[in-house]
C-alpha positions in Angstrom: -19.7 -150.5 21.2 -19.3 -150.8 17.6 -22.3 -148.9 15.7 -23.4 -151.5 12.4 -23.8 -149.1 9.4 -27.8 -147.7 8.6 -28.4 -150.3 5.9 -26.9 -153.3 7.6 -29.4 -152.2 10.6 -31.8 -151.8 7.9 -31.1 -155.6 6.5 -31.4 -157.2 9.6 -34.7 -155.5 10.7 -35.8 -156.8 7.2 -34.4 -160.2 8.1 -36.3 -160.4 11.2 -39.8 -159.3 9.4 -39.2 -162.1 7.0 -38.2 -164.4 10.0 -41.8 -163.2 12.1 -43.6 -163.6 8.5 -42.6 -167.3 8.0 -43.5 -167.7 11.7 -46.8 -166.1 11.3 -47.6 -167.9 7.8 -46.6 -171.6 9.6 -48.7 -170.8 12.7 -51.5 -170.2 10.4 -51.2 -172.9 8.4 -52.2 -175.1 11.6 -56.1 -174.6 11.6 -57.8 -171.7 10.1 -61.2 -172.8 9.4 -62.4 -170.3 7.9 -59.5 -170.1 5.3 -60.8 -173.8 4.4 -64.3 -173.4 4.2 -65.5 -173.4 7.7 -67.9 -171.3 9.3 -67.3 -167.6 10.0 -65.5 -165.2 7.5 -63.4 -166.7 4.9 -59.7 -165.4 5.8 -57.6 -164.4 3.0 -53.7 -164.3 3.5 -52.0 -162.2 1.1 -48.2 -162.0 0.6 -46.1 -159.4 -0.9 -42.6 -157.3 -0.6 -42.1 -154.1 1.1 -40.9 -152.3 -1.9 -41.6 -150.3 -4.7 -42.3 -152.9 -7.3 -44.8 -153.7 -5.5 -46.3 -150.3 -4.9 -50.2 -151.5 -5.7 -49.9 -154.3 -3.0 -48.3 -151.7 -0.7 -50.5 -148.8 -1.2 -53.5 -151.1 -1.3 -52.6 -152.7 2.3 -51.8 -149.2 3.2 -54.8 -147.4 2.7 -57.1 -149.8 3.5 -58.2 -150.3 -0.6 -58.1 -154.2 -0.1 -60.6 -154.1 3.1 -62.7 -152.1 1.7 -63.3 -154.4 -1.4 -63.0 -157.6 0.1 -65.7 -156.1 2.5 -66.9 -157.2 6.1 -67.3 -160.6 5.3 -63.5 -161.6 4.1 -60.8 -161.5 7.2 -57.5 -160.0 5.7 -54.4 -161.4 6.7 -50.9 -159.9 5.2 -47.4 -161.5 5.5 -44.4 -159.7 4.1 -41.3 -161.4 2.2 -38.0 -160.5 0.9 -37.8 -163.1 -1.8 -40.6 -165.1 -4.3 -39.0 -168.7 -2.9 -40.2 -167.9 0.5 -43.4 -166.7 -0.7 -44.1 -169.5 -3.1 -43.2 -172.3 0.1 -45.7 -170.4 2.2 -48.4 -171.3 -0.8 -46.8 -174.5 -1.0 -48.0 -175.3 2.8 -50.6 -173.9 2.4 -50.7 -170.9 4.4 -50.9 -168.2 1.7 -53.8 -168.0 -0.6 -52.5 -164.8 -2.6 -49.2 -163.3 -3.4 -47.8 -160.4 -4.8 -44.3 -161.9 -6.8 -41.8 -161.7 -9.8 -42.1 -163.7 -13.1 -39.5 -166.3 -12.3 -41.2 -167.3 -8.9 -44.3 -167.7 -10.9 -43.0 -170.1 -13.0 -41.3 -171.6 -11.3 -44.2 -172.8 -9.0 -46.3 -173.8 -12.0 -43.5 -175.9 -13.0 -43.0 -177.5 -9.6 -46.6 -178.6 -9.1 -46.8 -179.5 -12.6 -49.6 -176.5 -13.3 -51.6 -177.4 -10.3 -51.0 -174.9 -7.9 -51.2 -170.9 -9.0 -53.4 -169.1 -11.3 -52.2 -165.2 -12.3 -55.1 -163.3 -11.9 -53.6 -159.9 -12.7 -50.8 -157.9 -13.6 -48.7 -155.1 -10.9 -46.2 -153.5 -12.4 -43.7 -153.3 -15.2 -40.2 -151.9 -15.6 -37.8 -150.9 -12.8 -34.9 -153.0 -13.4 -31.2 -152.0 -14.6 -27.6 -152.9 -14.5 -25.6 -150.2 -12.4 -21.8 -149.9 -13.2 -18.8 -148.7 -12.1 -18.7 -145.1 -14.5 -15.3 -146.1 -15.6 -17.1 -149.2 -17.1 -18.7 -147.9 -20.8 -19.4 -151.0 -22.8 -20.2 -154.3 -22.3 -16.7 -155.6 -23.5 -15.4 -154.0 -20.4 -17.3 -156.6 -18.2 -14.8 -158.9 -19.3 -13.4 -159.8 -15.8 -15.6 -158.2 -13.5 -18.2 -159.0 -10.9 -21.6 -158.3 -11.6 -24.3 -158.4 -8.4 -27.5 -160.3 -9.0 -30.3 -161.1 -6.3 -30.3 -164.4 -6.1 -29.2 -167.5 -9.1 -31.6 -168.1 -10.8 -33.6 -165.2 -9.8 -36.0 -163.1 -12.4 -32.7 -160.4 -12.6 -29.9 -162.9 -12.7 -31.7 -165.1 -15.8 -31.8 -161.2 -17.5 -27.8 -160.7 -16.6 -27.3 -163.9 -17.7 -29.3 -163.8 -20.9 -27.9 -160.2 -22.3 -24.7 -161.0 -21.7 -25.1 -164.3 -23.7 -26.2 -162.9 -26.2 -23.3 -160.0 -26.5 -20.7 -163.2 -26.5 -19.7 -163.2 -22.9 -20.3 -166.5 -20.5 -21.5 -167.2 -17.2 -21.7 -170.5 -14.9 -23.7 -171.2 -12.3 -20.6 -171.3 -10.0 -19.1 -167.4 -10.6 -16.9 -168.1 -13.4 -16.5 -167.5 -17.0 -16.0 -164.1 -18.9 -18.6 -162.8 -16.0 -18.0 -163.4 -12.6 -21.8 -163.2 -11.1 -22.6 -162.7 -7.7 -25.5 -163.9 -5.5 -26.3 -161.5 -2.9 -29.1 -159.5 -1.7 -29.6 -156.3 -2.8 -29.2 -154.5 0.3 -25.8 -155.9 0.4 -25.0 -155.2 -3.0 -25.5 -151.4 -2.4 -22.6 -152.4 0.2 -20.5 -154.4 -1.8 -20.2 -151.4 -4.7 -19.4 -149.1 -2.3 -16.5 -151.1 -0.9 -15.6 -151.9 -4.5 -15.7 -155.5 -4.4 -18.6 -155.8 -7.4 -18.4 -153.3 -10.1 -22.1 -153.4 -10.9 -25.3 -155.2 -10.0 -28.8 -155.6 -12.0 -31.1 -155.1 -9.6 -34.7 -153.8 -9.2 -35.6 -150.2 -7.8 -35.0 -148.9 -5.6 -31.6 -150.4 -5.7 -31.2 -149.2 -9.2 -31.1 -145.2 -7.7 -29.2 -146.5 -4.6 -26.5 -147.5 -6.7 -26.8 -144.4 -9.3 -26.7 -142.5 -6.0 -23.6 -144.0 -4.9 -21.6 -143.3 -7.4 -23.0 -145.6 -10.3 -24.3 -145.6 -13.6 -26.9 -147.3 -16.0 -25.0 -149.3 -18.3 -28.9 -151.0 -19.3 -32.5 -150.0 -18.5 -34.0 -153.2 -18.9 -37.4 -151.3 -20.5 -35.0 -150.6 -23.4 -34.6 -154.8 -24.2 -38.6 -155.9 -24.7 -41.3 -154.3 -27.2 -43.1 -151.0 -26.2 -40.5 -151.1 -23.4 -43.2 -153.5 -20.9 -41.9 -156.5 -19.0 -43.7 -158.0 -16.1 -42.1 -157.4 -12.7 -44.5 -157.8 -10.4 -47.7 -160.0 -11.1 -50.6 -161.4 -8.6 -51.5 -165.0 -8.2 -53.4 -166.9 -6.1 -53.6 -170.8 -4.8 -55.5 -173.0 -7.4 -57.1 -174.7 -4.3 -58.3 -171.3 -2.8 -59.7 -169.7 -6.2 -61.5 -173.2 -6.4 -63.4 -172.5 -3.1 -63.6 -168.9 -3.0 -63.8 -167.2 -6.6 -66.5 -164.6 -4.9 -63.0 -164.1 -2.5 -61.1 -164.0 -5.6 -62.9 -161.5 -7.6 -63.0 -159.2 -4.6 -59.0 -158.8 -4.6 -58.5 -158.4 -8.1 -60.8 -155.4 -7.7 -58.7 -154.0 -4.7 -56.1 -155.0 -7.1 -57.4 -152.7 -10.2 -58.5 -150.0 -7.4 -54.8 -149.7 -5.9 -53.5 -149.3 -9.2 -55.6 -146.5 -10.0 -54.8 -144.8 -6.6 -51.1 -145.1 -8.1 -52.0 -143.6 -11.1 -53.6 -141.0 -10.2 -52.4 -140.3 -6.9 -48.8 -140.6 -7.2 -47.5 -138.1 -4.5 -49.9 -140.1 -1.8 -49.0 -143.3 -3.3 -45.1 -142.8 -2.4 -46.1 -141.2 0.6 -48.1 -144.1 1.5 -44.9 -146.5 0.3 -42.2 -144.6 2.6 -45.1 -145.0 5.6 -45.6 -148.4 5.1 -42.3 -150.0 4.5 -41.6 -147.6 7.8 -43.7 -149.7 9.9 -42.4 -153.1 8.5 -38.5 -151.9 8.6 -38.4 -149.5 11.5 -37.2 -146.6 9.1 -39.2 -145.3 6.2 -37.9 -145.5 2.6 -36.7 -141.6 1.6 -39.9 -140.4 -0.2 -36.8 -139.0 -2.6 -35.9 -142.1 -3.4 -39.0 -143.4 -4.8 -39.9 -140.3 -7.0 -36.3 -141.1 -7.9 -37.0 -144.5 -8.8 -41.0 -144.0 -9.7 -40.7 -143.0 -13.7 -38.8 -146.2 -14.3 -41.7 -147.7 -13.6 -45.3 -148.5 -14.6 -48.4 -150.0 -12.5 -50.3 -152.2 -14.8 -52.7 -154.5 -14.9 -52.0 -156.1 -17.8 -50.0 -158.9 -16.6 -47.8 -158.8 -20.1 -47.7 -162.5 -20.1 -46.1 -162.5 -23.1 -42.7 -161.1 -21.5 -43.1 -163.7 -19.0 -43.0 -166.3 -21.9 -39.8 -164.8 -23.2 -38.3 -164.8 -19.9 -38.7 -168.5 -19.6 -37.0 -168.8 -22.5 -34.0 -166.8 -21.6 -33.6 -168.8 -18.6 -34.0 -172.1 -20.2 -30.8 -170.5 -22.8 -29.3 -170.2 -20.2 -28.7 -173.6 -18.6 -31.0 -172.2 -15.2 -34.4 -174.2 -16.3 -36.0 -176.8 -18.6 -38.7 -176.1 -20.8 -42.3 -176.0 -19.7 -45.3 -175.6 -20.6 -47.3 -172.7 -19.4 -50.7 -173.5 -20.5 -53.4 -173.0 -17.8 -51.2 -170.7 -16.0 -53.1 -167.1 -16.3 -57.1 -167.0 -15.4 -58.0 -163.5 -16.1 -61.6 -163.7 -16.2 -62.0 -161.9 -12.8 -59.9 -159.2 -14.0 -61.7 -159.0 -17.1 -64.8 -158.6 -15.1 -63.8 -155.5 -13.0 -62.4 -154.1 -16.0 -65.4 -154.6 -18.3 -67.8 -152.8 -14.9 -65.5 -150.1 -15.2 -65.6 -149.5 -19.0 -62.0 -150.0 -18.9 -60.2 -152.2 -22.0 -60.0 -155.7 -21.3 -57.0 -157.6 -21.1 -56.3 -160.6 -23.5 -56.4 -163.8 -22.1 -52.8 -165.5 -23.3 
């Protein structure tokens, strides 16, 4: 029998998480009522992705940080997903209240419901994103020609691709062609793909960036080194406009596990990636090398502060770049829970954008 290589095993066991996730997230969508106001404890169902730019919503699931805060009286429910589409359909149907997710998916479902839908109530993390290259590859002329990896079109990484190499002259088309040749696929299989030689780079988030490195790649661009003080949102929280509506109390109570993971990161870093490789263990069948993240882990930094402004800017870009229209994104962040917590805790407050 034919042995599939570790990290297609390791994409298909991910495949069939996401799979049992949208499952789980339809089934619960069929009557919950305590998630809509019924009696009992109000149920919260929080998405996010087993990775590390999402290390507060992993360490905070994994250690128990959110129970604790939301307390005896708020059943917690988690769902896991591989991409913010997914996650933004499940609160779309109405079977996620919360989420854990990437700038680009944020907008794009405040665009989509026409503002009606998502509120950010925090910020996660920032950084941890870079185009790996072939190391014959030293400038960005010699990208004339080659294939370049991105998540997915349209994705938060593929409107940065897209933007920087605009902007150094080269083109790009939705279809793979132009001075560029971009390439949809996930990042799992663009770890594969590089090896085989049939992309010569991919920008990608950790920890795909050190997977790549590891394989024989090199940065080309740290995306920290493209916005002010080096901060770009990567990961932010929102949660449903209907659900903040009936359960602010609810509300508050995550963003406070929210503001408590992120200080566990902080100041527990070597637990914190323990915690990661555990967790995404249980969900993929094989924990994530614990080398790997304190590879990956200085590239990035858990905030939250969800850096709106860089979320602004990366509208733009993708709007430059022929992959959105213009929209407005008043109404989009309520940080006045977050504000809250952070005021209790003598900690500096966060603008409101």
């Amino acid at each position: 029998m034919r042995r599939l290589p570790f990290r297609r095993l390791v994409s298909l066991a991910t495949l069939a998480v996401v799979g049992a996730a949208t499952l789980g997230a339809t089934a619960a969508c069929g009557g919950d009522d305590a998630a809509s106001g019924g009696s009992g404890p109000v149920t919260l169902r929080l998405g996010y992705f087993p990775n590390i730019t999402h290390a507060p919503a992993v360490v905070g699931v994994e250690k128990g940080i959110f129970a604790e805060k939301l307390g005896s009286g708020v059943k917690l429910e988690t769902k896991t997903f591989n991409a913010g589409p997914a996650a933004i359909e499940a609160v779309f149907s109405g079977a996620l209240d919360a989420t854990y997710i990437g700038p680009n998916p944020t907008v794009n479902a405040y665009s989509k419901s026409k503002g009606e839908a998502v509120r950010v109530v925090a910020g996660a993390a920032s950084g941890g994103v870079a185009l790996v290259v072939k190391p014959d590859i030293t400038s960005v002329e010699q990208l004339r020609g080659k294939k370049i990896a991105t998540p997915q079109l349209g994705n938060t990484q593929d409107v940065a691709l897209r933007y920087w190499l605009k902007e150094k002259g080269l083109t790009t088309t939705k279809e793979g062609g132009g001075d560029v040749k971009v390439v949809p696929q996930e990042n799992a299989q663009s770890v594969e793909t590089f090896n085989s030689g049939a992309i010569d780079g991919a920008w990608v988030p950790e920890p795909f960036v050190s997977r790549l490195v590891n394989a024989g790649g090199k940065v080309l661009v740290d995306e920290r080194d493209l916005w002010p003080d080096k901060k770009f949102v990567i990961t932010n929280l929102i949660v449903s406009t209907k659900f903040l509506k009936a359960h602010p109390d609810v509300v508050k109570k995550l963003v406070e596990g929210q503001v408590a993971a992120n200080e566990f990161v902080n100041t527990k870093p070597d637990e914190a990636q323990q915690a990661i490789s555990d967790h995404i263990g249980k969900i993929t069948g094989k924990p994530l090398d614990v080398k790997l993240i304190k590879q990956a882990w200085p590239t990035l930094e858990f905030t939250n502060d969800p850096i709106a402004s860089s979320l602004k800017t990366g509208l733009d870009h993708a709007v430059a770049v022929g992959l959105t229209q213009p929209v407005s994104l008043d109404g989009l962040y309520d940080l006045t829970y977050l504000n809250e917590v952070l005021k209790a805790q003598g900690k500096a407050e966060v603008a409101q954008p």
